[in-house]
C-alpha positions in Angstrom: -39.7 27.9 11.7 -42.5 29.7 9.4 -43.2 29.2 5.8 -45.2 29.7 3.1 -47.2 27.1 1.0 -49.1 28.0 -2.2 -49.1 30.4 -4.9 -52.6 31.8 -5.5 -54.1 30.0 -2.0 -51.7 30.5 0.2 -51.2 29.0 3.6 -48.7 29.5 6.4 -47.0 26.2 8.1 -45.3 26.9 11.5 -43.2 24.1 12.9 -41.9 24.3 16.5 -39.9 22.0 19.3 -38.9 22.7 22.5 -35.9 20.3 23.3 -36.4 20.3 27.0 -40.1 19.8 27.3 -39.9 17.5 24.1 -43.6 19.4 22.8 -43.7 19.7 19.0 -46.1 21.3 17.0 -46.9 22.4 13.2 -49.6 24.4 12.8 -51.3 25.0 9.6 -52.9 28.4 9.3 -52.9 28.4 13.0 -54.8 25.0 13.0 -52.7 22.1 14.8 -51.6 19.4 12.3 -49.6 17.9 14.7 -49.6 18.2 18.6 -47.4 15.8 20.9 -44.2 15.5 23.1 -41.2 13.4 22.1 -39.0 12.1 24.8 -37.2 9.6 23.4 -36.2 7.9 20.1 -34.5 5.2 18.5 -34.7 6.6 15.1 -32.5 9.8 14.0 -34.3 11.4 11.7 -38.3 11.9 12.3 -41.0 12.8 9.1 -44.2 14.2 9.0 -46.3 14.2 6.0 -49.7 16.1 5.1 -51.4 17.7 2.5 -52.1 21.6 2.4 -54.7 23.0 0.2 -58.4 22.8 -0.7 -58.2 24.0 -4.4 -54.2 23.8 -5.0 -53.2 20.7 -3.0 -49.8 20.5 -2.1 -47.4 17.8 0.1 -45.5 19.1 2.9 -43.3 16.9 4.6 -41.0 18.3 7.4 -37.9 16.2 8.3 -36.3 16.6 11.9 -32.5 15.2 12.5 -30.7 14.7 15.4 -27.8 13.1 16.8 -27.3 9.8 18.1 -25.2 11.1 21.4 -26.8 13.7 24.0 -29.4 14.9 21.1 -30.9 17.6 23.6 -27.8 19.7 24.1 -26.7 19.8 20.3 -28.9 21.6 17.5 -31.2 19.6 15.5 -31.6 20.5 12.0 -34.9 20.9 10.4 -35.8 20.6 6.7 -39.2 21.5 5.0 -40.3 19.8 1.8 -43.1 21.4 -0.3 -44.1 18.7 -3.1 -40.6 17.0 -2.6 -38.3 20.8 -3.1 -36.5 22.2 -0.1 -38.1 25.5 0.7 -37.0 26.0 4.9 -34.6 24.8 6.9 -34.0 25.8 10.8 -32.2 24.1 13.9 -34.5 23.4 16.9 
């Protein structure tokens, strides 16, 4: 999932998750933000929070649900929040 944050300095978020290696990864402007491999979890929805901009700042917080039974072999919606509005939403 791609998109775009900012209005006159804009930047390009990319959010990714492989289910069976478990490796996520968001990339801002091609710069990891977040790098690491999930293989288990208790909880059923997973944040991450950061701020995007030098000039015009902006919070990004992308929201990953799953389900409580066999979680790998059923999709797993995705929601990005740019300064708390819904402006993505994928199934990894």
């Amino acid at each position: 999932m791609t998109f775009f944050v900012g209005v006159q300095e804009q930047h390009t978020v990319a959010f990714s998750f492989d289910k069976f290696w478990g490796r996520l990864t968001i990339t801002v402007d091609g710069q990891s933000v977040v790098d690491t491999v999930r293989f288990a979890s208790l909880s059923t929805v997973k944040s991450w929070e950061f701020e995007v901009g030098a000039n015009e700042r902006h919070s990004v917080r992308i929201d990953k649900h799953r389900s409580v039974f066999l979680a790998g072999f059923r999709p797993q919606p995705v929601f990005a929040y740019v300064d708390g509005l819904l402006v993505a939403q994928d199934s990894a």
